[in-house]
C-alpha positions as CSV (number, residue, x, y, z in Angstrom):
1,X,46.1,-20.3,-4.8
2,X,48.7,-18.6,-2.8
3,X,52.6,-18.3,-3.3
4,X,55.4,-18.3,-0.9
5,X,58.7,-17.0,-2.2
6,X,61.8,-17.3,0.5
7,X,62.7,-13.6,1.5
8,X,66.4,-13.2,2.6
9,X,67.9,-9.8,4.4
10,X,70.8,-8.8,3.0
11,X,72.4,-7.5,6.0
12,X,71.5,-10.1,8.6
13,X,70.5,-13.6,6.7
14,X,67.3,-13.6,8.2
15,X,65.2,-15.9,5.7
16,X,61.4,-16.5,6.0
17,X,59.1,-18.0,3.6
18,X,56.2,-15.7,3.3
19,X,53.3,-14.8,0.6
20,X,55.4,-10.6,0.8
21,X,51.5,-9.2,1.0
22,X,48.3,-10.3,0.8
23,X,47.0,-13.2,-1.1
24,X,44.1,-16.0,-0.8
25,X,43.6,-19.0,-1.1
26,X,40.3,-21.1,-1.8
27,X,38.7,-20.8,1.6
28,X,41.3,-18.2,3.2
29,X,42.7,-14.2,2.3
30,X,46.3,-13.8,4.1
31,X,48.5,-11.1,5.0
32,X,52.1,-10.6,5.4
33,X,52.8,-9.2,9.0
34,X,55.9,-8.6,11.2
35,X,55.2,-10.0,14.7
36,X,56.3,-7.4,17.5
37,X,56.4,-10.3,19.9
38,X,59.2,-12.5,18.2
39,X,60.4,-10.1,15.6
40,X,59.6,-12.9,12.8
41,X,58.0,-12.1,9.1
42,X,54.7,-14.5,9.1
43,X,51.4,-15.1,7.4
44,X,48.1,-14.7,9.3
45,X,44.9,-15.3,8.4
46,X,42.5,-12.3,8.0
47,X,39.4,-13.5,6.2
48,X,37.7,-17.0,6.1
49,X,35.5,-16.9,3.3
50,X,32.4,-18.1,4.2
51,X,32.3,-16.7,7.6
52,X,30.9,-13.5,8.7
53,X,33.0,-14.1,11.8
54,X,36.0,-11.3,12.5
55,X,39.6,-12.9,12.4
56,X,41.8,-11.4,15.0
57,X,45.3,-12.2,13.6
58,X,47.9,-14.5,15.6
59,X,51.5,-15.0,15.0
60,X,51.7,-18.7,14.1
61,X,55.0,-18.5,15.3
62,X,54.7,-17.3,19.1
63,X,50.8,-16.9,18.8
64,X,51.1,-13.2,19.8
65,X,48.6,-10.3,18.8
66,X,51.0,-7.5,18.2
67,X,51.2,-7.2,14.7
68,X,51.9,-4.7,11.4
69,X,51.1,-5.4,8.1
70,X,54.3,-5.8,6.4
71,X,55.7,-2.7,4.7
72,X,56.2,-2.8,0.7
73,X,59.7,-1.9,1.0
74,X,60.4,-5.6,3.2
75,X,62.0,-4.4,6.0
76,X,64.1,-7.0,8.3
77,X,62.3,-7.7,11.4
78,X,65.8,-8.2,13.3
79,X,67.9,-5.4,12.0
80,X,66.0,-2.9,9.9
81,X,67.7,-4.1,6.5
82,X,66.1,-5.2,3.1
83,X,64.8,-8.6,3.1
84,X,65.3,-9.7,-1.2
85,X,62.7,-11.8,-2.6
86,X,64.5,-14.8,-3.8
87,X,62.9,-18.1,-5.2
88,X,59.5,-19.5,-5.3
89,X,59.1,-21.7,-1.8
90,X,55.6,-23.6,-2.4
91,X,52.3,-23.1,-3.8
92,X,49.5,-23.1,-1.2
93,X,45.7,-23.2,-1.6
């Protein structure tokens, strides 16, 4: 069972609701990555349990291929700021 928490940057408001690492679900692992394409914080999936198949990970935003793992420090995708871990969002699985 995963978590998403709503992350806000404190310089520029930009809010996402993302896991903030990796996490997995019952059939899924995820990762917390900043897309280069559309400079938005997303979840992608990275391992289908089950499956020997490799996952090459897609923005579900813009479904672009240029992504980073998302730093521990939370950087803002727009401006470089923090991005604050506020409240629990939903519970996934």
């Amino acid at each position: 069972m995963g978590i998403f928490y709503t992350f806000t940057c404190d310089c520029c408001g930009y809010t996402a609701d993302v896991q903030g690492g990796r996490d997995a679900g019952e059939n899924v692992e995820m990762q917390t990555m900043i897309c280069r394409r559309c400079r938005k914080v997303v979840d992608v999936p990275i391992h289908w349990f089950g499956s020997n198949e490799p996952v090459r990970p897609q923005c579900s935003k813009c479904e672009g291929t240029d992504l980073a793992a998302w730093p521990p420090r939370h950087p803002c995708p727009r401006c470089k700021g923090r991005m604050i871990k506020g409240e629990m969002a939903t519970i996934w699985d």
